[in-house]
C-alpha positions in Angstrom: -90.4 6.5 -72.6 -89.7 7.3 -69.1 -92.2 10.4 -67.4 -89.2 12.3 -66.6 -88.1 11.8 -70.3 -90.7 13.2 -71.5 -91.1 16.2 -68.9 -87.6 17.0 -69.9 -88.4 17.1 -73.1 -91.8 19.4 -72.6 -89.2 21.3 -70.6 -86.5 22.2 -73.3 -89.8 22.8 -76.1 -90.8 25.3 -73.6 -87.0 26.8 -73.0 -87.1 27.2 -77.2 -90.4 29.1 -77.4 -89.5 31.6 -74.7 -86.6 32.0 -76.2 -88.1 32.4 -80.0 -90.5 34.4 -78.2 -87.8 36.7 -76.9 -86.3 37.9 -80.0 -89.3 39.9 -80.2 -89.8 41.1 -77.1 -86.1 42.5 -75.2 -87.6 42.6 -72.4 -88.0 38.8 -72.1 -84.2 38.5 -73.2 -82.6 38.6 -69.4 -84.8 36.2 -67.9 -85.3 33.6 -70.2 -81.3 34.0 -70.7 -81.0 33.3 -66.8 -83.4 30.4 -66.8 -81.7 28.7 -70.3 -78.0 29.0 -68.2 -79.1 27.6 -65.0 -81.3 24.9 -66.5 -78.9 23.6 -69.4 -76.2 24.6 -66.4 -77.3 22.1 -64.4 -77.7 19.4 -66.9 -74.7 19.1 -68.5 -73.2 18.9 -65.0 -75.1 16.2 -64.5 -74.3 14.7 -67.5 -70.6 15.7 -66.5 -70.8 13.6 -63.1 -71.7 10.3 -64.7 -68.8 8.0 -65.1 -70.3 5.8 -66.9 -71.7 8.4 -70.1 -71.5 6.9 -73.2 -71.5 8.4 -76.7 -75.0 9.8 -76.5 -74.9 11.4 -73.0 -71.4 12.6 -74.4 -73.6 14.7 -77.3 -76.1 15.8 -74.3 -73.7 17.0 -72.2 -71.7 19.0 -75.3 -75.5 21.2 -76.5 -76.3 21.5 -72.6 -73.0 23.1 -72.0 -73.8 25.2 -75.6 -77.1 26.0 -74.7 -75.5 27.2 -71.2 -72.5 29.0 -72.5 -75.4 31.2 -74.6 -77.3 32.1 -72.1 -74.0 33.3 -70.2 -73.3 35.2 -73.5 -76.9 36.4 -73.4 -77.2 37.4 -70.1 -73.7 39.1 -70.2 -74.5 41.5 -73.5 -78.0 42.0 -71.7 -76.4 43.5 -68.4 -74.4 46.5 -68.1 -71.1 46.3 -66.1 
């Protein structure tokens, strides 16, 4: 496996246990929010700029835009307007 494969990977393990962690402290709900929607952001547009995705890239790019859209969700319950 690739290092940058597994750095991702270390990456996303890390984004799940702030955000576990965050269920039980509110105060950590906002930022790890922000940093789940730009990271997963990011990587399902870069998924999304690949012309040549096939059917598993096609599944990455469908749970980074998921795990995006919730911290969006997150981050807009979390923020007065």
């Amino acid at each position: 496996m690739p290092p940058i494969v597994q750095e991702l990977g270390v990456a996303n393990l890390a984004m799940g246990v702030a955000g576990t962690a965050s269920l039980s402290r509110p105060g950590f709900v906002l930022p790890v929010a922000t940093a789940g929607a730009i990271f997963y952001g990011i990587a399902a547009i870069r998924h999304g700029l690949d012309r040549e995705r096939n059917a598993k890239q096609n599944l990455a790019m469908t749970s980074d835009l998921l795990g995006a859209g919730t911290g969006r969700l997150c981050w807009l319950v979390c923020v007065p307007q």
